[in-house]
N, CA, C and O atoms as a DFTB+ gen file, in Angstrom:
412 C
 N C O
     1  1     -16.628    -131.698     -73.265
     2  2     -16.712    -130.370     -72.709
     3  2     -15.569    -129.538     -73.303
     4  3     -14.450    -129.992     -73.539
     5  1     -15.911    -128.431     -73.494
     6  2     -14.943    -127.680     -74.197
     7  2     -13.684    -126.804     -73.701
     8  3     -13.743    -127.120     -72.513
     9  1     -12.899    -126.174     -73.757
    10  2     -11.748    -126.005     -72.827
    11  2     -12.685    -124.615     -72.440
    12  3     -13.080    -124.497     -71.280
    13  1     -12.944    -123.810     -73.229
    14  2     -13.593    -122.524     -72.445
    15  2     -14.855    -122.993     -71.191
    16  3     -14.837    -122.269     -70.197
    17  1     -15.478    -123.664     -71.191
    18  2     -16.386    -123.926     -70.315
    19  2     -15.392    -125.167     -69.227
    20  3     -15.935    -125.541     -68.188
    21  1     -14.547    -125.490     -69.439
    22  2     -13.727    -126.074     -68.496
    23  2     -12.990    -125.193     -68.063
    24  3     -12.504    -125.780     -67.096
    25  1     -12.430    -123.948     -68.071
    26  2     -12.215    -122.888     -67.854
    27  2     -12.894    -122.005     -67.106
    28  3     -12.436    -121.741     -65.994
    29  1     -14.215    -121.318     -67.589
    30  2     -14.980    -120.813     -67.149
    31  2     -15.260    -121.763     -65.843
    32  3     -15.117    -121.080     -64.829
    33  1     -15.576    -122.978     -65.571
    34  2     -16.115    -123.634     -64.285
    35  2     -14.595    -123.732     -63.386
    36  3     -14.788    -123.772     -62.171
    37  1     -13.341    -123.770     -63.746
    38  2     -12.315    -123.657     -62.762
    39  2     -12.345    -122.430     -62.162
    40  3     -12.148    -122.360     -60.949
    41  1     -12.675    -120.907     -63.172
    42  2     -12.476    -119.364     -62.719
    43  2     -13.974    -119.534     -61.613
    44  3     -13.731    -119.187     -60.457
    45  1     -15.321    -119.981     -61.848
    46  2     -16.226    -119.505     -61.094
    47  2     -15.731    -120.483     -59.809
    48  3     -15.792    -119.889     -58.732
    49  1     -15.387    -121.481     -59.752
    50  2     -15.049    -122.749     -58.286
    51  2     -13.660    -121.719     -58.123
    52  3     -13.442    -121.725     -56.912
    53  1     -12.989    -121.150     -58.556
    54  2     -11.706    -120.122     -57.664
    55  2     -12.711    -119.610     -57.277
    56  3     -12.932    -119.865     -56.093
    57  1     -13.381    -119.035     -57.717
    58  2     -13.939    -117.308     -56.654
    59  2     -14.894    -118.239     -55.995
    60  3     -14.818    -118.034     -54.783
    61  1     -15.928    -119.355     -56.313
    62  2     -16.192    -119.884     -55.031
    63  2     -15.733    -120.144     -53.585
    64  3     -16.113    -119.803     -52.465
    65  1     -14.650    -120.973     -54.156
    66  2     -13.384    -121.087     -52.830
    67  2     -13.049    -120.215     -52.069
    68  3     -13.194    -120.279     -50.849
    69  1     -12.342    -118.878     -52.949
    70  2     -12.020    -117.511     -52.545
    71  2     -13.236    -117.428     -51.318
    72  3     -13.005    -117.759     -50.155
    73  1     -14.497    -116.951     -51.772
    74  2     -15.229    -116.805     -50.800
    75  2     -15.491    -117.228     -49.582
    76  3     -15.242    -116.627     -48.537
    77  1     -16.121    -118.528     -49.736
    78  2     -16.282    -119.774     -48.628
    79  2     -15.015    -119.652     -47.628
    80  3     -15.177    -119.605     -46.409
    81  1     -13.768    -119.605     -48.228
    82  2     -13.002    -119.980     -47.559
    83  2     -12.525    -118.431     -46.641
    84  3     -11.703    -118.519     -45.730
    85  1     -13.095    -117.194     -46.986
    86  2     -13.267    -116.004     -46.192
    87  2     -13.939    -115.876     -45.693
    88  3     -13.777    -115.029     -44.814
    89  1     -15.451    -116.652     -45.779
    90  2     -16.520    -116.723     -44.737
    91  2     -15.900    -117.861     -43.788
    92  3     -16.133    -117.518     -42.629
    93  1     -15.255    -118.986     -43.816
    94  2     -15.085    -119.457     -42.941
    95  2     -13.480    -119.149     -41.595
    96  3     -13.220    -119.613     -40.485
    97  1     -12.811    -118.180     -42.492
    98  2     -11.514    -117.953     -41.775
    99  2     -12.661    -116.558     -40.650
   100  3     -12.490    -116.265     -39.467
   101  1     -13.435    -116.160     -41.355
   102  2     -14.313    -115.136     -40.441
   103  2     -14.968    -115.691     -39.063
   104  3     -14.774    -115.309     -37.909
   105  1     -15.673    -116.553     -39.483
   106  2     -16.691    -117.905     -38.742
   107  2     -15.896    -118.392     -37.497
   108  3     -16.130    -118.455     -36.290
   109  1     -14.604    -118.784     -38.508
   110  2     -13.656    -119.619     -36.957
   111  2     -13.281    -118.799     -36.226
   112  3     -13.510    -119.096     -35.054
   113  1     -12.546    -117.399     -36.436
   114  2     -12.188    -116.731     -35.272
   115  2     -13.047    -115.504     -35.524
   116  3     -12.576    -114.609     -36.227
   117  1     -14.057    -115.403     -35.101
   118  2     -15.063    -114.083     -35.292
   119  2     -14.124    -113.360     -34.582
   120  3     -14.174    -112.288     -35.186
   121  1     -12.919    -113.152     -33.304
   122  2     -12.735    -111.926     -32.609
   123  2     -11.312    -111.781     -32.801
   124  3     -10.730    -110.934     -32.122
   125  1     -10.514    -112.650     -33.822
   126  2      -9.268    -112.529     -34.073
   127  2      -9.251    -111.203     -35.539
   128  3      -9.834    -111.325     -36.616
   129  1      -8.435    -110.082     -35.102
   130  2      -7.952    -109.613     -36.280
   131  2      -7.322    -109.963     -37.109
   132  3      -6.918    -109.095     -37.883
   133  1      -7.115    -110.716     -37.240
   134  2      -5.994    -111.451     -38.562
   135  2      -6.911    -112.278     -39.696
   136  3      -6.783    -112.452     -40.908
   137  1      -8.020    -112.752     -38.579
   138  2      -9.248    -113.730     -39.723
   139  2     -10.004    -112.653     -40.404
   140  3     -10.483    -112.779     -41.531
   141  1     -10.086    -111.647     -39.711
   142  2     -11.262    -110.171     -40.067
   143  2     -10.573    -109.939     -41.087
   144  3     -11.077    -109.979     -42.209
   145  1      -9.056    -109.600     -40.839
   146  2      -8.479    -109.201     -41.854
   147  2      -8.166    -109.724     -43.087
   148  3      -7.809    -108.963     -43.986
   149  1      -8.251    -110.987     -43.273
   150  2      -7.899    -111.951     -44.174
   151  2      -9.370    -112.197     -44.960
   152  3      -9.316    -112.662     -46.099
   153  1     -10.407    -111.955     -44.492
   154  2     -11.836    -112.074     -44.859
   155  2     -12.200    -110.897     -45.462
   156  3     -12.734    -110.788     -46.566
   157  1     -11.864    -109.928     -44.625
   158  2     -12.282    -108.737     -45.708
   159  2     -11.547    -108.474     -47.143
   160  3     -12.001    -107.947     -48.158
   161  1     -10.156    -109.066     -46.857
   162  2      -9.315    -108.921     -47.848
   163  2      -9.453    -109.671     -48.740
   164  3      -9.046    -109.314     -49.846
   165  1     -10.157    -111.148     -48.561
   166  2     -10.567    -111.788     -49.757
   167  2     -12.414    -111.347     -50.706
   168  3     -12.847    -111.624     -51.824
   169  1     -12.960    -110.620     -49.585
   170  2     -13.563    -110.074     -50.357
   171  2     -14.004    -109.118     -51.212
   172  3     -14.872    -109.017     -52.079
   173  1     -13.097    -108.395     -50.689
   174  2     -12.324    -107.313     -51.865
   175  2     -12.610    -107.687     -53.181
   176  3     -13.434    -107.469     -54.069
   177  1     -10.941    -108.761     -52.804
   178  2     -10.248    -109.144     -54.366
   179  2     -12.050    -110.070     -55.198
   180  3     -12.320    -109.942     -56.392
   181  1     -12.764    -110.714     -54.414
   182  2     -13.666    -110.880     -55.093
   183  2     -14.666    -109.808     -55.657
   184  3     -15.264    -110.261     -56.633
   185  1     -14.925    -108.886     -55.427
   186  2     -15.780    -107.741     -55.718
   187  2     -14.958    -106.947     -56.791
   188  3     -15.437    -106.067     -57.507
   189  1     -13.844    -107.314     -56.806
   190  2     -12.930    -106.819     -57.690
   191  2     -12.926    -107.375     -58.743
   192  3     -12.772    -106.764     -59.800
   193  1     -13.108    -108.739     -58.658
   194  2     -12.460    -110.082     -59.960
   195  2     -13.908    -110.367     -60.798
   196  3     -13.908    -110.544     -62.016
   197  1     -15.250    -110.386     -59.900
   198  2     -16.446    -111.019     -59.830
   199  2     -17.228    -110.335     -61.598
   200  3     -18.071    -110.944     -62.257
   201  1     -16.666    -109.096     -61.929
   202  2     -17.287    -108.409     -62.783
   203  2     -16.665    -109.207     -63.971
   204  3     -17.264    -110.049     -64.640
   205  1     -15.449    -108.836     -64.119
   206  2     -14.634    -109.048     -65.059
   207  2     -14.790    -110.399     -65.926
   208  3     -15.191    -110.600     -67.072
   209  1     -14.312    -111.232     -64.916
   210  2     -14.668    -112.663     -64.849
   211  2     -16.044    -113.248     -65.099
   212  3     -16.198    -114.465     -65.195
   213  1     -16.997    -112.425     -65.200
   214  2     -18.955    -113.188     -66.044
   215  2     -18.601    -112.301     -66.727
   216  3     -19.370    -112.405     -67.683
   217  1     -17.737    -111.181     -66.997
   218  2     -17.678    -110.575     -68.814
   219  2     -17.496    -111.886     -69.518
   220  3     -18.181    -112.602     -70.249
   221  1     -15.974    -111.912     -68.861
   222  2     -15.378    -113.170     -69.681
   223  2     -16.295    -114.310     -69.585
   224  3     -16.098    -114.687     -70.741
   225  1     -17.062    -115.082     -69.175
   226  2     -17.231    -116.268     -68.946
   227  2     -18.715    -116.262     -69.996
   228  3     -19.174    -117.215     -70.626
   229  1     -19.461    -114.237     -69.880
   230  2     -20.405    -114.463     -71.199
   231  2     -20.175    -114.141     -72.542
   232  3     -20.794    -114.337     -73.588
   233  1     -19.560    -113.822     -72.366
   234  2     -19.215    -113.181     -74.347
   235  2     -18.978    -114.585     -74.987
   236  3     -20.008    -114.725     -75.646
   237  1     -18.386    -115.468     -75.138
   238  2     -18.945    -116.640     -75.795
   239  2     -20.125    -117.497     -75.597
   240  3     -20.362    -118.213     -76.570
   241  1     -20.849    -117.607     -74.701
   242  2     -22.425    -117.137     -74.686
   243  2     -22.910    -116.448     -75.561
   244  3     -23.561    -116.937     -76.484
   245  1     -22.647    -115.007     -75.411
   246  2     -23.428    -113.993     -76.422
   247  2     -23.367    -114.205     -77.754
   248  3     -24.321    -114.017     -78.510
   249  1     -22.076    -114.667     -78.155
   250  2     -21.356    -114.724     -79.656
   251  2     -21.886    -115.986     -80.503
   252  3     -21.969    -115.937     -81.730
   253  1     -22.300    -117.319     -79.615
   254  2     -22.621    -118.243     -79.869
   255  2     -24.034    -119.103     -79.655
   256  3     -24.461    -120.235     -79.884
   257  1     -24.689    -117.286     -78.806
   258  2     -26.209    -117.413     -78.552
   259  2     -26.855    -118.632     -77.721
   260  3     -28.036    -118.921     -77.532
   261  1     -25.838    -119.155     -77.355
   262  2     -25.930    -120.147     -76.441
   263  2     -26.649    -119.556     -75.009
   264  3     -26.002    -118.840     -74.245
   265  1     -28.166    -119.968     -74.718
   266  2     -28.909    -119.774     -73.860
   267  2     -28.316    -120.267     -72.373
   268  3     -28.187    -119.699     -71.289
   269  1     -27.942    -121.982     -73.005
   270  2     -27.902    -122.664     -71.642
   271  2     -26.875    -121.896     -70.690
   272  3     -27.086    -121.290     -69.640
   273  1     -25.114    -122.232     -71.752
   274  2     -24.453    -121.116     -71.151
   275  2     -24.119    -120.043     -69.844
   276  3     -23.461    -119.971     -68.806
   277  1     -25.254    -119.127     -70.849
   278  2     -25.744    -117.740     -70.161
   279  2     -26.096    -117.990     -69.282
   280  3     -25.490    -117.435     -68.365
   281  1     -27.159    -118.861     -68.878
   282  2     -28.309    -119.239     -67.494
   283  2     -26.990    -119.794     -66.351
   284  3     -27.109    -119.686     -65.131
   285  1     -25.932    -120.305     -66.940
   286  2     -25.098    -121.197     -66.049
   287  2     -24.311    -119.902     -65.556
   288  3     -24.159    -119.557     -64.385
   289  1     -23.964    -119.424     -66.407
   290  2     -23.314    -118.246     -65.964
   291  2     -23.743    -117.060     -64.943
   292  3     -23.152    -116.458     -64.047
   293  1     -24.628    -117.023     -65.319
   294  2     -25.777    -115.848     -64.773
   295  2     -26.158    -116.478     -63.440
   296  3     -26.584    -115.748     -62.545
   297  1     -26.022    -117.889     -63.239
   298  2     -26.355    -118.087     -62.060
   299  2     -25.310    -118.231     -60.999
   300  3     -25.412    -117.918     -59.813
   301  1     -24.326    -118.737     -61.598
   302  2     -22.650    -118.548     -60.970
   303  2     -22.609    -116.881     -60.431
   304  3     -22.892    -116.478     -59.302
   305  1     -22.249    -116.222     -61.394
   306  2     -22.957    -115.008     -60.758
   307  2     -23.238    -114.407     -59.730
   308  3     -22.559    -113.750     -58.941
   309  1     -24.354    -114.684     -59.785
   310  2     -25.915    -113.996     -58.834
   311  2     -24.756    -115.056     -57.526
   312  3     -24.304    -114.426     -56.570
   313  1     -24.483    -116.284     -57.632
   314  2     -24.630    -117.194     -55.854
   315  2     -22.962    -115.917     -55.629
   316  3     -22.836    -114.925     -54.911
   317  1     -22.105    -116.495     -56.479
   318  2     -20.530    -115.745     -55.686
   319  2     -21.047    -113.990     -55.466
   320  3     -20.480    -113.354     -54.578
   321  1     -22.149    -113.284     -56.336
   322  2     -21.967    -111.968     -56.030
   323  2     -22.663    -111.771     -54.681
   324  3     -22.294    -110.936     -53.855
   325  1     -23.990    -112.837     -54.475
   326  2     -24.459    -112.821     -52.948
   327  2     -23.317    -112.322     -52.097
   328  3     -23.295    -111.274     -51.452
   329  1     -22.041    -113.554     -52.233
   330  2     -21.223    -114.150     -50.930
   331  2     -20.279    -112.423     -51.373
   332  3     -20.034    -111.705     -50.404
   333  1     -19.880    -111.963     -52.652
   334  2     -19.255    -110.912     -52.076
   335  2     -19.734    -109.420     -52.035
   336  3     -18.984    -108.589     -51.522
   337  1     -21.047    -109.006     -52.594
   338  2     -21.405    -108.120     -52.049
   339  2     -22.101    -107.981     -50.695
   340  3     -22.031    -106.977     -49.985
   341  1     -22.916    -109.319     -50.359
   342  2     -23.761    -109.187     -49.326
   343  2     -23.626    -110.148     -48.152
   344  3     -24.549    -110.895     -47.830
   345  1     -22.522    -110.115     -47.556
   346  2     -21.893    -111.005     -47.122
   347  2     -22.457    -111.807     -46.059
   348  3     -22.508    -113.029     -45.921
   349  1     -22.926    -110.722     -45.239
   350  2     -23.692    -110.607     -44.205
   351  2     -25.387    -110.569     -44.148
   352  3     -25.912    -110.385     -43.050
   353  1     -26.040    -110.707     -45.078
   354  2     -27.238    -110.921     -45.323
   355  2     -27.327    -112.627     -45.938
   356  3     -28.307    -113.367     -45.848
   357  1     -25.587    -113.043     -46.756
   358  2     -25.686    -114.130     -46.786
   359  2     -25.739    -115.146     -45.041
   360  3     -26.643    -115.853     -44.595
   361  1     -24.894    -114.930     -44.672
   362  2     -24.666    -115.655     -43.649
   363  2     -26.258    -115.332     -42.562
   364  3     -26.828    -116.214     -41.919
   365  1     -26.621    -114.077     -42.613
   366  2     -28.017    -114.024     -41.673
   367  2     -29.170    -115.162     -42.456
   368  3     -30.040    -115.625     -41.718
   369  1     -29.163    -115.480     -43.541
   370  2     -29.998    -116.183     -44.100
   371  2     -29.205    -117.879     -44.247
   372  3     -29.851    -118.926     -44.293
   373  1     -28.219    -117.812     -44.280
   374  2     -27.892    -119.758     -43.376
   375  2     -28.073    -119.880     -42.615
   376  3     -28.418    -121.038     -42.381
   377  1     -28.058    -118.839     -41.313
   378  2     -28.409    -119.368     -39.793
   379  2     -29.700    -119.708     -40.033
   380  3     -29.988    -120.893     -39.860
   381  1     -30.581    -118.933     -40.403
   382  2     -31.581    -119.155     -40.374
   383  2     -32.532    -120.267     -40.864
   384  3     -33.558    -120.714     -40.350
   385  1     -31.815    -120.623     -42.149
   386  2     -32.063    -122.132     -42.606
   387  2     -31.442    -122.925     -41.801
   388  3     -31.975    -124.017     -41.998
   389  1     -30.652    -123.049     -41.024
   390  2     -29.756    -124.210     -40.415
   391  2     -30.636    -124.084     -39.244
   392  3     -30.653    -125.225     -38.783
   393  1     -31.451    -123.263     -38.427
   394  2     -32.214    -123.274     -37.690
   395  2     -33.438    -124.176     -37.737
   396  3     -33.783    -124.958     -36.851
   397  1     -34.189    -123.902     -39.180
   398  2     -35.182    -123.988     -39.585
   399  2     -34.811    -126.042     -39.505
   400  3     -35.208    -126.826     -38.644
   401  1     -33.929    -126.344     -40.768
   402  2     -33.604    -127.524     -40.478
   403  2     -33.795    -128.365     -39.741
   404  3     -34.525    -129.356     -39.787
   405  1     -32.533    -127.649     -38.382
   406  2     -32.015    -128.584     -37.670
   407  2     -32.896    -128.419     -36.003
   408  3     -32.943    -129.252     -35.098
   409  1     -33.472    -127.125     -36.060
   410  2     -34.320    -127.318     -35.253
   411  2     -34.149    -126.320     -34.022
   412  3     -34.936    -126.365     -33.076
């Protein structure tokens, strides 16, 4: 594996983390201001970082026409931009599978 795609998968698992770990400081104290605050604030910095970061992660993709790449990328993407543009349409659609599931 090559250092840019070992790279690229440490930057997309940060902003994974980043996320998850603001949906869940949200989750545990839904009525504490400090979790609200710490949640919104990490999703900021993701809505902030999220662009930049699949520039970077496709332009050697593009340069090297590498399909697979792109698709990996593009799908990294699409899941972290769910968690930081739509935060709340994410989480209305886990309850709902965790419903569906578990019953």
């Amino acid at each position: 594996m090559s250092i840019r795609r070992r790279l690229a998968i440490g930057i997309a698992a940060s902003l994974a983390a980043l996320l998850l770990s603001a949906s869940a400081a949200s989750a545990a104290l839904p009525s504490a201001d400090v979790a609200g605050n710490l949640a919104e604030q990490l999703l900021d910095w993701a809505k902030l970082v999220i662009i930049p970061t699949a520039a970077i992660m496709a332009l050697p993709a593009l340069f090297r026409r590498d399909v697979g790449h792109a698709l990996i990328t593009l799908v990294i993407v699409l899941i972290v931009g769910m968690f930081a543009f739509d935060s709340h349409g994410v989480q209305s659609l886990v309850e709902e599978v965790a419903k569906k599931v578990l019953g």
